[in-house]
N, C-alpha and C positions, 0 to 999 in steps of 0.2 A: 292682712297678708297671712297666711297659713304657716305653719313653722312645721309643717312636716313636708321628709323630705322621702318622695319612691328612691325603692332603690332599681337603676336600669343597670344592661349586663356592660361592661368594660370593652370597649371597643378602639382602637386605634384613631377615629375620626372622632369621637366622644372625648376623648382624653389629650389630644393635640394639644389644647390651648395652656396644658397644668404640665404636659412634658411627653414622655413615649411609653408607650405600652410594650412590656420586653417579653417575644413568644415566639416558638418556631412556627412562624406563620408563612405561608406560600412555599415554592420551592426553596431546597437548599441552595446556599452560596456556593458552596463546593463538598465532593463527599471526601472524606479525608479519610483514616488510618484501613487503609485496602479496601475502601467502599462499604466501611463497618457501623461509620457515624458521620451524619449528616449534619457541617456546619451553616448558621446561621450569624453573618458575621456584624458585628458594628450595631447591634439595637436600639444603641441610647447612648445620649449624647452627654457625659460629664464635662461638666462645668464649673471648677475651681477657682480661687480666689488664686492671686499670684505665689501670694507666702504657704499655700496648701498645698497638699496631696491627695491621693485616693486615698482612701484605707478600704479593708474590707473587715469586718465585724458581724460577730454572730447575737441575732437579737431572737428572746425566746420569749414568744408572747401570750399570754394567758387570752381565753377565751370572752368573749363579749356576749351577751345576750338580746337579741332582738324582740320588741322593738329598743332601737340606743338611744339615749339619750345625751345628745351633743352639747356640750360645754364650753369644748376648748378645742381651737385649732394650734397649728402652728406652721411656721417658716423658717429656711432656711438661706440665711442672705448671703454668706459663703459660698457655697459651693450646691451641688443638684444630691440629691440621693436616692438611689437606685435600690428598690425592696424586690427580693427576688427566694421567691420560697422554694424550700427546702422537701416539700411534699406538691402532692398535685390537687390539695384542699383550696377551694376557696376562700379569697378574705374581703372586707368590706374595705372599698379607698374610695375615700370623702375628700373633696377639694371643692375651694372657692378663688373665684374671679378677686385680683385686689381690685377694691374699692376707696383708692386716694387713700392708701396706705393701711384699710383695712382691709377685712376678709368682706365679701359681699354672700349672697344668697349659696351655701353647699350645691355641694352634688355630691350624689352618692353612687357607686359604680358596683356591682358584684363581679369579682374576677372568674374566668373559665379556670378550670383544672390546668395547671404547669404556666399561667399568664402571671408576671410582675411588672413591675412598673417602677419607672424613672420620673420624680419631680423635677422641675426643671428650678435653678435657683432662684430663691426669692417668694417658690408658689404654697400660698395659703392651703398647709392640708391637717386631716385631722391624726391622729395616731394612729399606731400598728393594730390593725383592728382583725385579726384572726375569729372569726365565728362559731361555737359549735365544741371546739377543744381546740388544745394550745399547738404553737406551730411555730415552726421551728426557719428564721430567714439568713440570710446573707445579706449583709447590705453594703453598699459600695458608698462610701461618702464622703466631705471634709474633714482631714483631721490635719490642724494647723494651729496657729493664731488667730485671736477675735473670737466676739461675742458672735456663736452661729446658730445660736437658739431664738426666734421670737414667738412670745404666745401671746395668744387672742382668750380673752374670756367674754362670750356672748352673755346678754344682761338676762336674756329671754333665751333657755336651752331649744334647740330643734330638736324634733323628736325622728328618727332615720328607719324607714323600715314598719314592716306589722308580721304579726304572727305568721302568716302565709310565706313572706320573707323566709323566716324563722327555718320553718320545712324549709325550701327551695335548698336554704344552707345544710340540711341534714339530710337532706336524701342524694347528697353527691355521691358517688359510689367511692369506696376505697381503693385507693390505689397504691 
């Protein structure tokens, strides 16, 4: 079995099964403050433990270099977490199917400009993976009681991505 993983673009039908992909996508729900700005309502569905709440947190994440090499996933069995950037840079979001309470086979996703994403709880993903230079999120998450961390250390790293990747992630335009 090959341990390397493409990376394909973050699609709303690609990403269902790990949780929502959060973008103003299709038309607006409704145009709100005098038809100035166009809401986009309800994206992602949080999902909390009973004794928890939302929080919102800013996480500032140094940049990765392509190709990555995959190590460690992780999960959150509390509650869902919602990554939602602060710029309209692309980032790398890796998720795997649980496998009878492991991680099974990644996936790798490159996000469009202004797309973040919602894990749903419990789902196998890899870390804040910003590409290129560092980037700046809001994340919406569990903050309560209980252990809401679990990591996976694969025995055999996958390897995510090639140099061609690399570009795709640098030649985004600034925005």
């Amino acid at each position: 079995m090959s341990r390397e993983i493409a990376i394909a673009p973050l699609t709303a039908e690609a990403f269902a099964p790990f949780g929502e992909v959060i973008a103003p996508e299709g038309p607006p729900d409704a145009m709100i403050n005098a038809g100035m700005c166009a809401r986009y309502t309800d994206r992602a569905t949080l999902d909390f433990a009973p004794d928890g709440r939302a929080g919102i947190s800013l996480f500032h994440g140094q940049p990765y270099a392509l190709p990555l090499t995959l190590a460690l996933v992780e999960r959150h069995p509390l509650g869902s977490q919602a990554f939602l950037p602060l710029s309209a840079d692309p980032f790398l979001v890796i998720v795997a199917p649980d496998a009878e309470g492991r991680p099974g086979r990644p996936l790798a996703f490159r996000t469009a400009p202004g797309q973040g994403v919602n894990y749903r709880r419990g789902t196998w993903h890899g870390v804040l993976t910003p590409v290129g230079r560092p980037a700046l999120f809001a994340v919406v998450d569990y903050i309560g009681p209980g252990a809401n961390l679990e990591e996976h250390r694969f025995e055999v790293p996958y390897t995510v991505g090639t140099a061609v990747d690399a570009k795709a992630f640098a030649e985004t335009p600034d925005t």
